[in-house]
mmCIF file as gemmi writes it, N, C-alpha and C atoms, coordinates in Angstrom:
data_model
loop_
_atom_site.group_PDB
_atom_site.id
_atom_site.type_symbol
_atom_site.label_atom_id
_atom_site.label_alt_id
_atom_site.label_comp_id
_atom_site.label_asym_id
_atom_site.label_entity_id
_atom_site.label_seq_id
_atom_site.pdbx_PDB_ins_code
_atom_site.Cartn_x
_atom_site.Cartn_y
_atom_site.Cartn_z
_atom_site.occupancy
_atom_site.B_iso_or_equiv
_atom_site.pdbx_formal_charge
_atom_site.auth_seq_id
_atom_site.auth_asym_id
_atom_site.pdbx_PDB_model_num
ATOM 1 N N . UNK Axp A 1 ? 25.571 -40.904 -27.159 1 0 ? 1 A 1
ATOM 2 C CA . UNK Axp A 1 ? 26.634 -40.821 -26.198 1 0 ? 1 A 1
ATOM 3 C C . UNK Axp A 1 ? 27.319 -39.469 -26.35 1 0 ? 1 A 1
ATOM 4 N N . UNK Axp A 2 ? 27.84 -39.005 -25.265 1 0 ? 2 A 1
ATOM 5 C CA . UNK Axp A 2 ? 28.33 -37.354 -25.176 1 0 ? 2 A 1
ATOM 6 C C . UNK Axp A 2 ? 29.999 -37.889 -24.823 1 0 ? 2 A 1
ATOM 7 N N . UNK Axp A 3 ? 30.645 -36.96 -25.133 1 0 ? 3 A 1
ATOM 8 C CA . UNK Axp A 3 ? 32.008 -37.437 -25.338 1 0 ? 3 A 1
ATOM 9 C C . UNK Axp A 3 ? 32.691 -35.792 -25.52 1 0 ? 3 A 1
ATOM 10 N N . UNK Axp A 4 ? 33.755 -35.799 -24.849 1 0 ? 4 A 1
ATOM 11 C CA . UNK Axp A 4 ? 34.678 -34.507 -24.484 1 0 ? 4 A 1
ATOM 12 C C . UNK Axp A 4 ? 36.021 -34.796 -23.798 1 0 ? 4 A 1
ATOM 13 N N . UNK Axp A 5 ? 36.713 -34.187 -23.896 1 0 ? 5 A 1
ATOM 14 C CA . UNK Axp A 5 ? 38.15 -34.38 -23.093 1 0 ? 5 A 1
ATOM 15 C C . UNK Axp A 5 ? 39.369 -34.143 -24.248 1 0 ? 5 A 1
ATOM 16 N N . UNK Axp A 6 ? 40.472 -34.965 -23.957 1 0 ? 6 A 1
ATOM 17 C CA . UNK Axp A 6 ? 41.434 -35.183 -25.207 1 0 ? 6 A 1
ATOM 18 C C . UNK Axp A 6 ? 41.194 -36.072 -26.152 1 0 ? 6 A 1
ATOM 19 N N . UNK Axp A 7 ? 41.41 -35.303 -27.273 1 0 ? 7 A 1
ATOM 20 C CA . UNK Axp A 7 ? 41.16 -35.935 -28.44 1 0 ? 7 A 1
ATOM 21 C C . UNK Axp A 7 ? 41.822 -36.483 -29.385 1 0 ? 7 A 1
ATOM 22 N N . UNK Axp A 8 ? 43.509 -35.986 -28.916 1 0 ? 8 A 1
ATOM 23 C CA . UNK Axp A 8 ? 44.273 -36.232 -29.489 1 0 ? 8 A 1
ATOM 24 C C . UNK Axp A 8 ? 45.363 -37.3 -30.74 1 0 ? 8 A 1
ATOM 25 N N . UNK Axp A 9 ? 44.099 -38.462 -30.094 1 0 ? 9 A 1
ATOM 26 C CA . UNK Axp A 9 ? 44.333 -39.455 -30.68 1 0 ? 9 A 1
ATOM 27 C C . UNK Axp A 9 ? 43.29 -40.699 -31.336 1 0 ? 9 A 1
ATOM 28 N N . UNK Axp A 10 ? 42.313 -39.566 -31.148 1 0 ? 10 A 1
ATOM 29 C CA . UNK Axp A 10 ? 40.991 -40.378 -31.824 1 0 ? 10 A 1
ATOM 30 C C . UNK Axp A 10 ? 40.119 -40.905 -30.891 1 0 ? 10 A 1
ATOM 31 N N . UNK Axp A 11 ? 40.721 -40.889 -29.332 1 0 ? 11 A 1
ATOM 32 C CA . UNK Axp A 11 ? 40.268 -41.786 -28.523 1 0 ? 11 A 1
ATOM 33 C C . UNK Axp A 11 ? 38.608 -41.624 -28.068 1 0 ? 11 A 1
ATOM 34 N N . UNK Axp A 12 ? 38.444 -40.436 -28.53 1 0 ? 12 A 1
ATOM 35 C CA . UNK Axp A 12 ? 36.946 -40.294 -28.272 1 0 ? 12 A 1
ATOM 36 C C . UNK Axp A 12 ? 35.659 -40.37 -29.081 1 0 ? 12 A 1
ATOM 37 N N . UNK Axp A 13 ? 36.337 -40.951 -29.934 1 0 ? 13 A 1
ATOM 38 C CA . UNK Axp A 13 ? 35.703 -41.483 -31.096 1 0 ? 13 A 1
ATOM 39 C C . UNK Axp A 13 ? 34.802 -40.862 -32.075 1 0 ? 13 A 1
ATOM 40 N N . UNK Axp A 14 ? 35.461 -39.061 -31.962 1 0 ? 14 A 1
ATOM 41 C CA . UNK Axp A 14 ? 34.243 -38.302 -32.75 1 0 ? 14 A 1
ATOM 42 C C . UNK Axp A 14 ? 34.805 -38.438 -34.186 1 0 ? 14 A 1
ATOM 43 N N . UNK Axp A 15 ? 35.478 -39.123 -34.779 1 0 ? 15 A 1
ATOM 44 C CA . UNK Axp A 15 ? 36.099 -39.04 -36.593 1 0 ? 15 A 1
ATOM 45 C C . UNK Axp A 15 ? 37.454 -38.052 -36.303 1 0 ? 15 A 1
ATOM 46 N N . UNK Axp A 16 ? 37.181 -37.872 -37.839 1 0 ? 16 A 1
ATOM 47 C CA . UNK Axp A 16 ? 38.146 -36.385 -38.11 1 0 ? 16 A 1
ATOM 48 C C . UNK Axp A 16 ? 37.927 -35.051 -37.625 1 0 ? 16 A 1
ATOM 49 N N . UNK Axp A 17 ? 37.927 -34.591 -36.399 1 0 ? 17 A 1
ATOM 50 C CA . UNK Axp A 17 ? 38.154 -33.318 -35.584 1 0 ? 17 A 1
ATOM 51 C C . UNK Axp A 17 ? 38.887 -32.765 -35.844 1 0 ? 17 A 1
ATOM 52 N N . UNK Axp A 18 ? 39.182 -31.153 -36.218 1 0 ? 18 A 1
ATOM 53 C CA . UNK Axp A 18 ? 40.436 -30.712 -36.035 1 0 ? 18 A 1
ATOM 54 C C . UNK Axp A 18 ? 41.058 -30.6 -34.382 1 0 ? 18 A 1
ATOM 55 N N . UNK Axp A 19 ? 40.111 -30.58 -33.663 1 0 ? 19 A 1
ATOM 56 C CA . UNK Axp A 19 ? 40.651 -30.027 -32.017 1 0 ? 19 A 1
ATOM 57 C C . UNK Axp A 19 ? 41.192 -31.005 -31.387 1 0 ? 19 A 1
ATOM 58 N N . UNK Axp A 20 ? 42.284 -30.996 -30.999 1 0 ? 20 A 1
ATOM 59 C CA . UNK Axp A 20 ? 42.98 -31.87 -29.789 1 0 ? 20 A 1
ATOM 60 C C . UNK Axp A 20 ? 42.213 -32.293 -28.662 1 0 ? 20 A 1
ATOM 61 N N . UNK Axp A 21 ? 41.328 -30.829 -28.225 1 0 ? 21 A 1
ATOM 62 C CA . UNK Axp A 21 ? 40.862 -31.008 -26.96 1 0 ? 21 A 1
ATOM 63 C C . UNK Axp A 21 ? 39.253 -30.629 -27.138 1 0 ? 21 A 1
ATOM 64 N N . UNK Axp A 22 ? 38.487 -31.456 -26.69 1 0 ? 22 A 1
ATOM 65 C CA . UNK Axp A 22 ? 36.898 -31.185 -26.843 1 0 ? 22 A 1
ATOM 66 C C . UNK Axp A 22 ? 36.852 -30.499 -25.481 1 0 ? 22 A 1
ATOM 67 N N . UNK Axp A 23 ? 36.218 -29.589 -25.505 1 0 ? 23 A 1
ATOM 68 C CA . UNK Axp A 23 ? 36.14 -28.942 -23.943 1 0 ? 23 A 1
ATOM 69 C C . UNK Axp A 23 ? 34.404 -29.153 -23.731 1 0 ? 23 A 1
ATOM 70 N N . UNK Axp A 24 ? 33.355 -29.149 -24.672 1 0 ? 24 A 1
ATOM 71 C CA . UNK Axp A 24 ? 32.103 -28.97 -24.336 1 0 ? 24 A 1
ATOM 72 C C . UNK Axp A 24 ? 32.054 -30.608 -24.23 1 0 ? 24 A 1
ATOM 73 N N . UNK Axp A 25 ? 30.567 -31.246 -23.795 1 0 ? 25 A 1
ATOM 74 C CA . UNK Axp A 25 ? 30.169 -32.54 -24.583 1 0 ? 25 A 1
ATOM 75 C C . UNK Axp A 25 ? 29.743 -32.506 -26.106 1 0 ? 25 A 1
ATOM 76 N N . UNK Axp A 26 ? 30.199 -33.822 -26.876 1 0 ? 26 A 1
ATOM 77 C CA . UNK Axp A 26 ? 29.851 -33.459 -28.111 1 0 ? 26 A 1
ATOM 78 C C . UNK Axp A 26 ? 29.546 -34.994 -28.515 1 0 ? 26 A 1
ATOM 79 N N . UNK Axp A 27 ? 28.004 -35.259 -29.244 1 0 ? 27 A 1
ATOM 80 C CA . UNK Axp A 27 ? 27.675 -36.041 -29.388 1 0 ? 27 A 1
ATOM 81 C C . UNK Axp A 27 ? 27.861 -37.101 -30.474 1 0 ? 27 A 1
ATOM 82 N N . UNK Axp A 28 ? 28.088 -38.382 -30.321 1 0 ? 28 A 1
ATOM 83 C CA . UNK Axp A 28 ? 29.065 -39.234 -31.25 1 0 ? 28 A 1
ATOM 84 C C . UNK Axp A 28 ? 28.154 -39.813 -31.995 1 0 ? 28 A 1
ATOM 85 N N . UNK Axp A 29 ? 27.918 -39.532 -33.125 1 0 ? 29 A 1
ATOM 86 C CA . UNK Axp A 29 ? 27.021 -39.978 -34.242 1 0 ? 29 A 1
ATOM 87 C C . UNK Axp A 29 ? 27.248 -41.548 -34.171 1 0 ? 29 A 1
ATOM 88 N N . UNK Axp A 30 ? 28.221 -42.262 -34.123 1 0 ? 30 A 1
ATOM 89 C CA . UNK Axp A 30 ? 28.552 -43.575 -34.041 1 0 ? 30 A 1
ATOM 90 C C . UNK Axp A 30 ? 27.328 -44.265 -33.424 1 0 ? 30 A 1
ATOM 91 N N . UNK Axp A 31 ? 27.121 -43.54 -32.388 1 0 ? 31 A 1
ATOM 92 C CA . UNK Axp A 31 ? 26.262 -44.594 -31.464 1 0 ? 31 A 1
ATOM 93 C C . UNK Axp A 31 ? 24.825 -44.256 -31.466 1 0 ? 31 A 1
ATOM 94 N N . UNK Axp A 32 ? 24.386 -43.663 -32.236 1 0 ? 32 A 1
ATOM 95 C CA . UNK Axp A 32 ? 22.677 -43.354 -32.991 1 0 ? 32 A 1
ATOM 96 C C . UNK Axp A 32 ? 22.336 -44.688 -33.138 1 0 ? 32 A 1
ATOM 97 N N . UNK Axp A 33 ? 21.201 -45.312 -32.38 1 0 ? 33 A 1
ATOM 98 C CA . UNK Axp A 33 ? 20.571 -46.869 -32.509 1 0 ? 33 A 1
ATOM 99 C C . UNK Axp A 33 ? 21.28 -47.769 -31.959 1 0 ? 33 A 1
ATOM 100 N N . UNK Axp A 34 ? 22.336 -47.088 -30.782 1 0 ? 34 A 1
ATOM 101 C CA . UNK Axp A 34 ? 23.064 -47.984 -30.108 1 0 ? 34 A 1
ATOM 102 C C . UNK Axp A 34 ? 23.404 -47.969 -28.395 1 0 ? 34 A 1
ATOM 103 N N . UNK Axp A 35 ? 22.992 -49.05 -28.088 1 0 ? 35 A 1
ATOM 104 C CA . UNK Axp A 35 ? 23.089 -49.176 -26.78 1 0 ? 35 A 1
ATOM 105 C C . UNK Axp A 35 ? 24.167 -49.708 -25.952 1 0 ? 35 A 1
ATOM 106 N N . UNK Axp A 36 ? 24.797 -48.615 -25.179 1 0 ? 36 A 1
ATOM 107 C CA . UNK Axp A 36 ? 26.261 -48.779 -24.847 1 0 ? 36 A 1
ATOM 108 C C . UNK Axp A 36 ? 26.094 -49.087 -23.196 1 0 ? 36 A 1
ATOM 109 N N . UNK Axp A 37 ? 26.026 -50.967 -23.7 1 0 ? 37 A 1
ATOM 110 C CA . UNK Axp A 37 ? 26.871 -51.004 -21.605 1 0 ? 37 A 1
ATOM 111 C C . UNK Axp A 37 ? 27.781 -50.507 -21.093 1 0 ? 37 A 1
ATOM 112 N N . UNK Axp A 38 ? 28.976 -50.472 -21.451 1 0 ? 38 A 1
ATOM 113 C CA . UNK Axp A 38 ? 29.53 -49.889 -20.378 1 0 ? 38 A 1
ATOM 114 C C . UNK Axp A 38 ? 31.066 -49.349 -21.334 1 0 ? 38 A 1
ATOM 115 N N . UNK Axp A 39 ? 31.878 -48.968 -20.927 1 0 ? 39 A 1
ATOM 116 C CA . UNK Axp A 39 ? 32.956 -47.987 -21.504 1 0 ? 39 A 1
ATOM 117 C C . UNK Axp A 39 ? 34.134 -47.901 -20.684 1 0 ? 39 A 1
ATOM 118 N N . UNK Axp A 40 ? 34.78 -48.094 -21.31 1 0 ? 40 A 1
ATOM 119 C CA . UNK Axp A 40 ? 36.412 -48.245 -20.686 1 0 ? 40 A 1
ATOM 120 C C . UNK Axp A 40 ? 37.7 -47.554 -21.242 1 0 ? 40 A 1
ATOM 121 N N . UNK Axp A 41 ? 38.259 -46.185 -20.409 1 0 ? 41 A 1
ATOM 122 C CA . UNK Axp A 41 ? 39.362 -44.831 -20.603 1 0 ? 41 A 1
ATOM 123 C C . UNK Axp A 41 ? 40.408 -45.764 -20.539 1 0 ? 41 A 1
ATOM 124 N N . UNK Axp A 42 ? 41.237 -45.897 -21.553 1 0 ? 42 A 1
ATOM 125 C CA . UNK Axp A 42 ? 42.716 -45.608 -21.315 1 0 ? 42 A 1
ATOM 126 C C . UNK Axp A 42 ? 43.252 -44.141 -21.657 1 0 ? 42 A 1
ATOM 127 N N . UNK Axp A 43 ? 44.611 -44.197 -21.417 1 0 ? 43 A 1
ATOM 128 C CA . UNK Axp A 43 ? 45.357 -43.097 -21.944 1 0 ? 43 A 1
ATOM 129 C C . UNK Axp A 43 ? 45.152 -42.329 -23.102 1 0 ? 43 A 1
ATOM 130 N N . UNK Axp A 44 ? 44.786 -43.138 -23.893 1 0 ? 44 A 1
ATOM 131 C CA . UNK Axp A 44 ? 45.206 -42.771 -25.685 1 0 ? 44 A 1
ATOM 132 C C . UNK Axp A 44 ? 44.176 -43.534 -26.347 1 0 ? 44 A 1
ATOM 133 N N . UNK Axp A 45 ? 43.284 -44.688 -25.406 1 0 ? 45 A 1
ATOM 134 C CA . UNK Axp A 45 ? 41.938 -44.99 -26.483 1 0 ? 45 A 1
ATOM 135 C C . UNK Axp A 45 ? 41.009 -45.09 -25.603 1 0 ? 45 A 1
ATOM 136 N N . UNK Axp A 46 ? 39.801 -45.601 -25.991 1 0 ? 46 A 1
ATOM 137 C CA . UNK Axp A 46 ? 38.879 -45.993 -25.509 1 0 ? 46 A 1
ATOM 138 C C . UNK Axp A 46 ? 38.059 -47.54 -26.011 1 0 ? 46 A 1
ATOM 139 N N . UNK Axp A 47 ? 37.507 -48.697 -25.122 1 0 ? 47 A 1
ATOM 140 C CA . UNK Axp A 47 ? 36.583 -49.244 -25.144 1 0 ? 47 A 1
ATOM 141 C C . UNK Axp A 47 ? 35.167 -48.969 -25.213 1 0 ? 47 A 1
ATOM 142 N N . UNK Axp A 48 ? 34.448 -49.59 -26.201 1 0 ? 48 A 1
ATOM 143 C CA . UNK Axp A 48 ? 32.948 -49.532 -25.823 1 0 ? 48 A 1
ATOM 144 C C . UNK Axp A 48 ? 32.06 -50.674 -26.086 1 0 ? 48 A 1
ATOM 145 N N . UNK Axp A 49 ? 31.536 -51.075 -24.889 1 0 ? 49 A 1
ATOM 146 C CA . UNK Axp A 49 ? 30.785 -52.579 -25.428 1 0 ? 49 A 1
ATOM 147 C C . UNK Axp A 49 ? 29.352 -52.469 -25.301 1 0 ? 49 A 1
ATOM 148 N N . UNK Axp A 50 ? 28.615 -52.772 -26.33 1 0 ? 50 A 1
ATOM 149 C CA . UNK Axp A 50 ? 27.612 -52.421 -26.701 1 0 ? 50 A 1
ATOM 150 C C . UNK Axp A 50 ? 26.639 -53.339 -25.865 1 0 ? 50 A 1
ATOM 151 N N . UNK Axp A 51 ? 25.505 -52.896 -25.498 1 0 ? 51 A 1
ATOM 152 C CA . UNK Axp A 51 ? 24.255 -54.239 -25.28 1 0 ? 51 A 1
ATOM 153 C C . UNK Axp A 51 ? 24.282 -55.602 -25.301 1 0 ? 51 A 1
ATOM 154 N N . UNK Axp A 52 ? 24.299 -55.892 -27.318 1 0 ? 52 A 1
ATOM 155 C CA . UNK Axp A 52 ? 24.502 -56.51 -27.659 1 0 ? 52 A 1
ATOM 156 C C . UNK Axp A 52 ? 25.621 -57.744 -27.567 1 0 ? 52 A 1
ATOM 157 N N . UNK Axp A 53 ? 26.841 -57.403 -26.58 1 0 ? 53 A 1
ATOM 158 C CA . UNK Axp A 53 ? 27.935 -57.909 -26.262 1 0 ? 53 A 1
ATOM 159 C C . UNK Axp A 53 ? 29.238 -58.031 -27.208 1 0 ? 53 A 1
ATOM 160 N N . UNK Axp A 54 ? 28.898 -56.504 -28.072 1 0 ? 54 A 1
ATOM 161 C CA . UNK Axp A 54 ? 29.55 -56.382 -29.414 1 0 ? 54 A 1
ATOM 162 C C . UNK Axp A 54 ? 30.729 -55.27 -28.826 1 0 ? 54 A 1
ATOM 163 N N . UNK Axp A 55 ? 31.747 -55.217 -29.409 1 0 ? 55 A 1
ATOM 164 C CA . UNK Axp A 55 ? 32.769 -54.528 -29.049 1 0 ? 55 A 1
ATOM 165 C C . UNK Axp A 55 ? 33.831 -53.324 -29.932 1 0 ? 55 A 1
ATOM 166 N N . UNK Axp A 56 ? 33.977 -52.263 -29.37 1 0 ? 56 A 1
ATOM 167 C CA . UNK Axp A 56 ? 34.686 -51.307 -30.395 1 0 ? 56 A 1
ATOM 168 C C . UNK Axp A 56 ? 35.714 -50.555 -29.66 1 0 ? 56 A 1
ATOM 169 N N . UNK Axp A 57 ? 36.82 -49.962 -30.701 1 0 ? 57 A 1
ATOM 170 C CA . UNK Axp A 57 ? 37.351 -49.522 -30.112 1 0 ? 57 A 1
ATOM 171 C C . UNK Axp A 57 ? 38.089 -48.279 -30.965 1 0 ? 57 A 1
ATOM 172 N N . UNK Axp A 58 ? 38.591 -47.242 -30.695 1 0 ? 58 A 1
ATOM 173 C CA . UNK Axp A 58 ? 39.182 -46.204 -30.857 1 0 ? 58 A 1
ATOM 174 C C . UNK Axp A 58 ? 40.418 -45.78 -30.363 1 0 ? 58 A 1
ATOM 175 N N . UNK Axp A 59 ? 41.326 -44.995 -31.055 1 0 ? 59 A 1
ATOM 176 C CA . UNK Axp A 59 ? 42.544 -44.407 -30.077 1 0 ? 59 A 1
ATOM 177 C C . UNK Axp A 59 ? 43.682 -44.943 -30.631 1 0 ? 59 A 1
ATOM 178 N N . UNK Axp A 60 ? 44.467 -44.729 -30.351 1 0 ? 60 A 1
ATOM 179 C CA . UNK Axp A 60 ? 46.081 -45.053 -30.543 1 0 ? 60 A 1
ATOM 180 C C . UNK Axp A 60 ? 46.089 -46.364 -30.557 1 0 ? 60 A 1
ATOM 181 N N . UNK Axp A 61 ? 46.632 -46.964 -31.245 1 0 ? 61 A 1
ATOM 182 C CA . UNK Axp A 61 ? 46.916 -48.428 -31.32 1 0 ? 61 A 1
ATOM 183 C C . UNK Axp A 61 ? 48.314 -48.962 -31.664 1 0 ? 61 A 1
ATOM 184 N N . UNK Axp A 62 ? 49.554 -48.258 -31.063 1 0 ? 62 A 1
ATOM 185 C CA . UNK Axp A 62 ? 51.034 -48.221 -30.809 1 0 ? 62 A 1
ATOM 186 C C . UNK Axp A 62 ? 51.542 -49.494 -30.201 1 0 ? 62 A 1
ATOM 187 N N . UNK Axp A 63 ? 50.42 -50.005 -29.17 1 0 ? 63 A 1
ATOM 188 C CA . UNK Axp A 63 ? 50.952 -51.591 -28.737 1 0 ? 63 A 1
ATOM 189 C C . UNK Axp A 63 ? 49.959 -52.556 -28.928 1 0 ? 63 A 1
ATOM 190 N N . UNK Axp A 64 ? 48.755 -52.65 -29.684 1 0 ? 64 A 1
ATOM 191 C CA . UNK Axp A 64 ? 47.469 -53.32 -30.21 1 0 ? 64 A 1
ATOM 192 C C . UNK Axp A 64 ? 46.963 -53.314 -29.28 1 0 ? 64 A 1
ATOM 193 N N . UNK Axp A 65 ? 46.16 -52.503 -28.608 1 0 ? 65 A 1
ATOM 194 C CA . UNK Axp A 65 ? 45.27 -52.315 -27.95 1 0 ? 65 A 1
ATOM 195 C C . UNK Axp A 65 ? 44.094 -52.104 -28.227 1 0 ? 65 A 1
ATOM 196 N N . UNK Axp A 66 ? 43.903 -51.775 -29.534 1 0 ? 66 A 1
ATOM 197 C CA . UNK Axp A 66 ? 42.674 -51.576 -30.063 1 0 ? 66 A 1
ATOM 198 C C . UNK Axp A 66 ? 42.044 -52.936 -30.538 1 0 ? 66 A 1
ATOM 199 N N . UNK Axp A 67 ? 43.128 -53.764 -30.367 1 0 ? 67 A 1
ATOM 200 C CA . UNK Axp A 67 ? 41.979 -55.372 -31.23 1 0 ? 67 A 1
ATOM 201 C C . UNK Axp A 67 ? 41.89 -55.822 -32.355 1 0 ? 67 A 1
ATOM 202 N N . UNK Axp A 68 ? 42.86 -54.491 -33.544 1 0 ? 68 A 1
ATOM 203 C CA . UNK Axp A 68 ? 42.657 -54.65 -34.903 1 0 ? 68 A 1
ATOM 204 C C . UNK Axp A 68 ? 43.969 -53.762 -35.92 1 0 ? 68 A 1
ATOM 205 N N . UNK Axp A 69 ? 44.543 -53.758 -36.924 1 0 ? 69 A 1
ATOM 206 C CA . UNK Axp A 69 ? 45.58 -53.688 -37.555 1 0 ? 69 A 1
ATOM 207 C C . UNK Axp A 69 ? 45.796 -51.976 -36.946 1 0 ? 69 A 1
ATOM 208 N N . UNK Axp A 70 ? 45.427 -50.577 -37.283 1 0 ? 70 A 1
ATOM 209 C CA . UNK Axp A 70 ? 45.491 -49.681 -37.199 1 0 ? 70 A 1
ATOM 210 C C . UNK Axp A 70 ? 44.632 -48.9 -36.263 1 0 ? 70 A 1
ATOM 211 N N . UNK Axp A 71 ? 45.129 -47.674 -35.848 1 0 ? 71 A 1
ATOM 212 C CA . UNK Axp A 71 ? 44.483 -46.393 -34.95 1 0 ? 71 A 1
ATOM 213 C C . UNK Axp A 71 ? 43.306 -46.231 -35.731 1 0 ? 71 A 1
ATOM 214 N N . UNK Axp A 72 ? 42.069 -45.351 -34.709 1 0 ? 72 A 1
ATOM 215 C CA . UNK Axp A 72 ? 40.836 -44.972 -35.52 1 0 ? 72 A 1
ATOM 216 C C . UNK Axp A 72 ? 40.41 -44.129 -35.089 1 0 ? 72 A 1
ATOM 217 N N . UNK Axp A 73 ? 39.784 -43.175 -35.793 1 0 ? 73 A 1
ATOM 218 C CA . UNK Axp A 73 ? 39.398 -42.188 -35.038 1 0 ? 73 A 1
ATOM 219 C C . UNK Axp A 73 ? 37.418 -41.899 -34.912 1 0 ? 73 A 1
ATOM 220 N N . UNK Axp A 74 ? 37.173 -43.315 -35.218 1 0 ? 74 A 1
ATOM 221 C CA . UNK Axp A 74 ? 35.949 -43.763 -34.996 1 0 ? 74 A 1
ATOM 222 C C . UNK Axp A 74 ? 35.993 -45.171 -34.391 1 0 ? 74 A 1
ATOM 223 N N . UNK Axp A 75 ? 35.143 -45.123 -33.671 1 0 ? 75 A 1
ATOM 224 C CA . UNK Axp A 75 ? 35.177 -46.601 -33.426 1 0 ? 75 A 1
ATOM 225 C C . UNK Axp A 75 ? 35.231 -48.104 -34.268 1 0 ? 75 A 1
ATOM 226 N N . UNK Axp A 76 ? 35.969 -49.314 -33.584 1 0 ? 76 A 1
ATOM 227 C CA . UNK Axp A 76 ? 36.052 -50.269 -35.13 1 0 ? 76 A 1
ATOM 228 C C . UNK Axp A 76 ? 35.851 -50.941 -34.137 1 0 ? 76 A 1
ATOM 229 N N . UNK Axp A 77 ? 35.603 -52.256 -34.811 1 0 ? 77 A 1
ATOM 230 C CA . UNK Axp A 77 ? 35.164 -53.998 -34.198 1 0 ? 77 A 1
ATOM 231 C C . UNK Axp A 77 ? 36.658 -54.13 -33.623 1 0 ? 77 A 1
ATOM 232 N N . UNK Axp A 78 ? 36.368 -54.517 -32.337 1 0 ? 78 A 1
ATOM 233 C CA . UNK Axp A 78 ? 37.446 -55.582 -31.765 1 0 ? 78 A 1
ATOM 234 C C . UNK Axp A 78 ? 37.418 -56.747 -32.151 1 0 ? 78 A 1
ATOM 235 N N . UNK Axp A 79 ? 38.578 -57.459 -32.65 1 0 ? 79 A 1
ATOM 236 C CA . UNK Axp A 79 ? 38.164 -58.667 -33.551 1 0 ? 79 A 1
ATOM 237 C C . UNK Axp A 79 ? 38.538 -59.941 -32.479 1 0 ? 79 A 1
């Protein structure tokens, strides 16, 4: 999966970046052997639900939106 934009908050799920802003595409090691139905932008995170009907999430997690105790700046299980 290729992934660029603001980064500011992990939401794009590349790890520890120093850059706020990805301007090129940059490819997310996360998802090596993984097949991503479909993907869902908020503001400050992102959804990704896998094939499998498995679920992750990234980004700011200020009102639990992510599904799980803390922000990530990789993707984690929606629980």
């Amino acid at each position: 999966m290729l992934c660029w934009g603001n980064a500011s908050f992990g939401q794009l799920g590349l790890g520890g970046i120093d850059e706020e802003i990805v301007l090129e595409p940059r490819k997310s090691d996360f998802f090596i052997n993984k097949k991503v139905r479909d993907v869902g932008c908020g503001l400050r995170h992102t959804v990704f639900v896998l094939h499998d009907g498995t679920v992750y999430t990234c980004g700011c997690n200020d009102l639990g939106q992510l599904g799980h105790e803390k922000s990530r700046k990789k993707p984690g299980p929606y629980i």
